[in-house]
C-alpha positions in Angstrom: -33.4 -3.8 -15.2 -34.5 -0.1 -13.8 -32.1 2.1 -12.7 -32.0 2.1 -9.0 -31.5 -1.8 -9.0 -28.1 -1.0 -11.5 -26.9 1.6 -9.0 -27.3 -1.3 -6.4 -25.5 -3.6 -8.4 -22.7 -1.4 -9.4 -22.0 -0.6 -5.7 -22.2 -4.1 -4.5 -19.8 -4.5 -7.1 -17.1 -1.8 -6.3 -17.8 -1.2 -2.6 -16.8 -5.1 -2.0 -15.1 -5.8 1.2 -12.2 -7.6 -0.1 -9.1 -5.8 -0.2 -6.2 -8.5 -0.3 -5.7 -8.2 -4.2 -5.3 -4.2 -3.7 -2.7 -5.2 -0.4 -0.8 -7.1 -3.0 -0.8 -4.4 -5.7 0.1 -1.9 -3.0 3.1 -3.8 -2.1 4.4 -4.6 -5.4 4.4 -0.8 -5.6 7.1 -0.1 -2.9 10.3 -1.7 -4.2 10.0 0.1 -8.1 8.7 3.5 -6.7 11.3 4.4 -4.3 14.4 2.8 -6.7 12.8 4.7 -9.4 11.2 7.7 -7.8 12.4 8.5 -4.4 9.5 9.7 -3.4 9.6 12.8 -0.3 6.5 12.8 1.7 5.9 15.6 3.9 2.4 15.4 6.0 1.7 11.8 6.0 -0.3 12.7 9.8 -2.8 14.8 8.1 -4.4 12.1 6.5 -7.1 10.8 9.2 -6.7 7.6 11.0 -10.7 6.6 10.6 -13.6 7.8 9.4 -15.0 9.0 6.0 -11.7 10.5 3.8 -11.3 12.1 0.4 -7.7 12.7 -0.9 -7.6 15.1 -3.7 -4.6 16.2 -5.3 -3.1 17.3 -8.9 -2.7 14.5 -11.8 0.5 14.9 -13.9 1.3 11.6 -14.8 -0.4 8.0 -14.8 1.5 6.5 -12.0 0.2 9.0 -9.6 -2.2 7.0 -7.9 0.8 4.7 -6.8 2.2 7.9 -4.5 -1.0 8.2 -2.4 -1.7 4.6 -1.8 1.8 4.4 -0.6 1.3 7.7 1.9 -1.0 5.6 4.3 -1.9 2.7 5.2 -5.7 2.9 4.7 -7.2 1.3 1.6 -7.7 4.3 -0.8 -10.3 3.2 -3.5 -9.6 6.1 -6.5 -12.0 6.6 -8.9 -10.6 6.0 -12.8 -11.7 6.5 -16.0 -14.3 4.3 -17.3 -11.2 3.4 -20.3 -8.7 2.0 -17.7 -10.8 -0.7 -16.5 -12.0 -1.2 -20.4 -8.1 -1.5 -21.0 -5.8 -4.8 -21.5 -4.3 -3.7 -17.6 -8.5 -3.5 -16.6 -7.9 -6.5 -14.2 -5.3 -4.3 -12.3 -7.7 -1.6 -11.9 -10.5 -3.9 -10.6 -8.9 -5.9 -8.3 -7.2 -2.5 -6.7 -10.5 -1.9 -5.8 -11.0 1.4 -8.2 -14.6 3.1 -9.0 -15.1 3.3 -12.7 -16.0 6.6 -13.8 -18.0 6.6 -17.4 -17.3 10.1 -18.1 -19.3 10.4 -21.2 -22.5 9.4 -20.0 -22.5 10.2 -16.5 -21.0 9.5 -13.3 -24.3 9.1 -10.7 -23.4 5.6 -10.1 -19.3 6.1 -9.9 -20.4 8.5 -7.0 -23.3 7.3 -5.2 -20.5 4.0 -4.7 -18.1 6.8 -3.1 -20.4 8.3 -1.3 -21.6 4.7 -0.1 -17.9 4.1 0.8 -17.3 7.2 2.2 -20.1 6.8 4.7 -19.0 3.6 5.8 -15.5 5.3 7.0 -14.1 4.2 4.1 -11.0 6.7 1.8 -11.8 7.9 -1.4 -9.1 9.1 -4.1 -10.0 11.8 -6.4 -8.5 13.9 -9.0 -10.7 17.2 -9.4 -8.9 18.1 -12.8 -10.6 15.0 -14.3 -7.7 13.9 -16.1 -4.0 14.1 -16.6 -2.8 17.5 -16.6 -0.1 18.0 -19.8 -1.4 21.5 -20.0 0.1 23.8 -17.4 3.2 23.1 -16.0 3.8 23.5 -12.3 -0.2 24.9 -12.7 -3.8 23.2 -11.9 -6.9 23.1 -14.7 -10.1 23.8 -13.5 -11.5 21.2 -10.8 -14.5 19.4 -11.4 -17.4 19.8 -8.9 -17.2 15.6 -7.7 -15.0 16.2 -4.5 -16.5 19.0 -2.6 -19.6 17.7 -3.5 -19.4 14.1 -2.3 -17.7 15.9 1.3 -20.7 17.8 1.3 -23.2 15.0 0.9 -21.2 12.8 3.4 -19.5 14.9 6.0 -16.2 13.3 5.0 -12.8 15.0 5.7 -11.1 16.2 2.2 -7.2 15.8 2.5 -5.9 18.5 -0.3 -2.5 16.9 -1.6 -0.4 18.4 -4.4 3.1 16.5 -5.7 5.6 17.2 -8.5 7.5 15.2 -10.7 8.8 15.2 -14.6 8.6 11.8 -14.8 11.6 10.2 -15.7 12.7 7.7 -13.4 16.3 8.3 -11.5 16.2 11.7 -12.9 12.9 13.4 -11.3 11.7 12.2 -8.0 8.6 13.1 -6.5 7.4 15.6 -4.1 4.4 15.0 -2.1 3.0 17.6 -0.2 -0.2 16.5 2.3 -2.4 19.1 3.5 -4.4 19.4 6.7 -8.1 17.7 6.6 -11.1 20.2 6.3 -14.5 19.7 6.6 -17.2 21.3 4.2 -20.7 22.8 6.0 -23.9 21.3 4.9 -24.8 24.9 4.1 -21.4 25.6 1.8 -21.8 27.1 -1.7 -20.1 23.8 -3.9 -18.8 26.6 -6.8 -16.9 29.0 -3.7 -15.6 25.3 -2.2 -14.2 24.0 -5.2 -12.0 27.4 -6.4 -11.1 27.0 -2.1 -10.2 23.1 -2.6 -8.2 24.1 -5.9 -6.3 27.3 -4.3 -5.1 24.8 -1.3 -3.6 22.4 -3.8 -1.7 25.2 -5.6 -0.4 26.1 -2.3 0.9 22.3 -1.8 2.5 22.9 -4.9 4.3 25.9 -4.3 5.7 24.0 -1.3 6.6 20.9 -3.3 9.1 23.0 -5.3 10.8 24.1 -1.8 11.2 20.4 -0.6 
């Protein structure tokens, strides 16, 4: 099988239409993440109504994702690890409708399927650290290139979104911060974008703390 028919495959695959199982998911969510969490949202407006979208926020712990989804209404396909779907909890993963992202041998197909979703108005979740931050409390690591490029490519709005929490349910709630949606020119430098799309989310944070 050449390459460019596997790309095609691997979108039809995780661009599919059918969003009922991630519905589900996304309601079994509420009930355990506000008893457990209480979860503050401040911004929820900012994130567009229609069109092409990429939220992009911080990663602390592994039930992050579960914060966004629940900060819109919109279906918010996030891109995971190759290792999640490859996991015992994989069918939870694929039927919430996430992008695998092989992150040892590439990621062209993982984001030529965003792209393809982001051009068909569709909302992308990204975390630009790449992975779980353990590193630098209250801090960011260094972003990887994969959101300000596919806004590039697409002309979809990126939503910058930074939250804060320690974790422990009862005890440390989160704080979700959503910024306002930007746009990246055609002509933009991708390296000058990326430090721009990492200093907004710092900024989120900084407010988290004062919420």
């Amino acid at each position: 099988m050449n390459i460019e028919k596997e790309n095609e495959e691997f979108i039809r695959k995780y661009v599919r239409k059918d969003t009922r199982a991630y519905r589900f998911w996304r309601t079994l969510c509420i009930l355990p993440a506000y008893l457990l969490y209480r979860p503050k949202y401040k911004g929820k407006e900012n994130i567009p109504d229609k069109g092409g979208v990429i939220l992009a926020s911080n990663h602390i712990h592994l039930g992050d994702p579960a914060f966004v989804l629940l900060s819109t209404d919109r279906v918010v396909r996030y891109m995971a690890k190759k290792e999640l779907h490859d996991s015992p909890l994989g069918f939870m993963y694929r039927s919430a409708n996430t992008i695998p992202v092989d992150r040892q041998h590439g990621a062209h197909d993982s984001l030529m399927a965003a792209e393809t979703a982001l051009n068909q108005g569709e909302v992308i979740g990204i975390f630009p650290e790449g992975t779980r931050n353990r590193l630098i409390p209250g801090g960011l690591l260094p972003f990887k290139i994969g959101a300000v490029k596919m806004a590039k490519e697409t002309g979809a709005a990126i939503v910058p979104i930074g939250y804060t929490s320690g974790g422990r349910p009862f005890l440390d709630p989160y704080r979700i911060v959503i910024g306002e949606p930007y746009y990246i020119d055609k002509d933009a430098d991708l390296e000058e974008e990326n430090e721009k799309l990492r200093a907004k989310v710092q900024e989120l944070l900084e407010e988290c703390k004062k919420m």
